[in-house]
N, C-alpha and C positions, 0 to 999 in steps of 0.2 A: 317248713323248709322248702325253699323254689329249687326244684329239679329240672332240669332239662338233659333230654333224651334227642342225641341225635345219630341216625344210623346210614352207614356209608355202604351202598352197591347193595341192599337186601330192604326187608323190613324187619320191624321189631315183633317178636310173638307178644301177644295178650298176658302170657303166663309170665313172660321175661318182665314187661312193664308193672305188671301188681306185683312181682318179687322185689326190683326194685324199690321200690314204691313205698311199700312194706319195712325190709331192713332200713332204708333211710327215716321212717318214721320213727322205729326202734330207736336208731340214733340219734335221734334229735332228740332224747334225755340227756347226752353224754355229748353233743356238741352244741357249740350255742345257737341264741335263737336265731340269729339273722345269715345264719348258714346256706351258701348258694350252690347244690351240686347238677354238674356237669356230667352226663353220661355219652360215650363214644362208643358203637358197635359196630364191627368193620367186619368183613369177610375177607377168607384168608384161604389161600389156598391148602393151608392144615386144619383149619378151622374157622371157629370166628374167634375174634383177638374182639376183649370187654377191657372199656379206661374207663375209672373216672377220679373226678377228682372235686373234694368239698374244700370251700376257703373260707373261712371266714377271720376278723380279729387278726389279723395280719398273719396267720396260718393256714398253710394248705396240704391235705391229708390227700395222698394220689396212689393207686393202686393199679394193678394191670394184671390181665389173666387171657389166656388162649385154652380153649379146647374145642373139644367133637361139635360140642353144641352151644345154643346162645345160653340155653340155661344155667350149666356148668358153668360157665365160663363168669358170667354173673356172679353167681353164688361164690365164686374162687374167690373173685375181685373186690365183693364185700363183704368176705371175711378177712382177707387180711387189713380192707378198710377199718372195719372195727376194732378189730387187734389193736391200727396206730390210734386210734380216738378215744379208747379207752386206755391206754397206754400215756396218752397224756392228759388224760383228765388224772390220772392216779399221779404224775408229776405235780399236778396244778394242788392237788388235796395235800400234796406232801409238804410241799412249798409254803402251803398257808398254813399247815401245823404247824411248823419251826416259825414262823415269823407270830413277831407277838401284836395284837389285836390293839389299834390304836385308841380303840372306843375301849378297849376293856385298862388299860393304860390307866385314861381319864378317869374312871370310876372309881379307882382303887384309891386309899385314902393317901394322901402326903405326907411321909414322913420326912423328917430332917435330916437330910444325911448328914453322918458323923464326920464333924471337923478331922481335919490328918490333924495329927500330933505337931506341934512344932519341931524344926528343925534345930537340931543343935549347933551351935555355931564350930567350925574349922578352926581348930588352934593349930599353930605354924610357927616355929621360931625361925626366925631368922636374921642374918646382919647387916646390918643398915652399913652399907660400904661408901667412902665417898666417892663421890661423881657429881659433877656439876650436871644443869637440868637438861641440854640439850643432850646429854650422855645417854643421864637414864631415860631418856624420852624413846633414843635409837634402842637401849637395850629391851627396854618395856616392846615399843613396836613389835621384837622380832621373837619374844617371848607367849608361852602361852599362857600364863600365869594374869589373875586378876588383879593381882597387887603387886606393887614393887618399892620396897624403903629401900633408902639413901640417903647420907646425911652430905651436907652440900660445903664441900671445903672453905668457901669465903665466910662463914660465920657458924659453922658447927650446927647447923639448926637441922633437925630430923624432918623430911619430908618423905611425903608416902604417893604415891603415881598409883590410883585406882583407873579400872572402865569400868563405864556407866553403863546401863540397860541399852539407851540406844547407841551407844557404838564409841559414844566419844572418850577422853581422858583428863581425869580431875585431877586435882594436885592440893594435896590438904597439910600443910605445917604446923609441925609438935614445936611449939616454944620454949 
């Protein structure tokens, strides 16, 4: 992990840089490898104020602590660092339990899934009224129904007004 240590109005102690140094190697089982942390050490008129912040994988883990001393204040700041780092590697573990393993998918042998049953066909009585075709054309339109019988005044002949799959309307006569 590439760390960088920068410190504003003081210096940094020996003991502060191997603590750091240390806990971010710890973590770098628990965040990924190309992890870039950022350390800030400021003095403060109540203390020294410790930031830092690791990004990596379009994630960034940022923490902040003040107290009496630089070591304190360190140690405050990367433990609650680790808190969040491990807090979302236990998301990332959980995330991949629930989701099922593409490779493990593949492996598993093919079965056939079971045909659905066929559907049984809608029986509907109903009475073929007369109407000439432009009629039942306007009543079909405004209906919700797939089908419409009619028998057509000028020659008695039984026609039926279906829609089609894609949108249009057929017209089939019973002779």
């Amino acid at each position: 992990m590439n760390v960088e240590i920068t410190a504003r109005r003081l210096s940094v102690e020996p003991k502060v840089k191997d603590t750091v140094e240390k806990r971010l190697a710890k973590l770098a089982k628990v965040l990924p490898p190309e992890a870039q942390a950022k350390v800030m050490l400021k003095a403060e008129k109540r203390g020294f104020s410790f930031e830092i912040a690791v990004t990596a994988r379009q994630r960034t883990w940022a923490a902040e602590a003040t107290a009496a001393d630089q070591l304190t204040a360190a140690q405050n700041a990367l433990d609650r660092l680790a808190g969040q780092a491990k807090k979302t590697k236990a998301m990332v573990k959980e995330v991949k339990k629930h989701t099922p393993a593409s490779v493990r998918a593949a492996e598993a042998p093919t079965q056939a899934a079971p045909r659905p049953a066929p559907r049984t066909p809608r029986s509907e009585t109903v009475e073929a009224r007369p109407m000439f075709d432009e009629d039942a054309l306007h009543a079909f339109s405004h209906a919700k129904r797939e089908v419409l019988p009619y028998r057509d005044p000028s020659d008695d002949a039984i026609k039926v007004l279906y829609r089609r799959k894609d949108g249009s309307v057929g017209t089939l006569t019973v002779v």
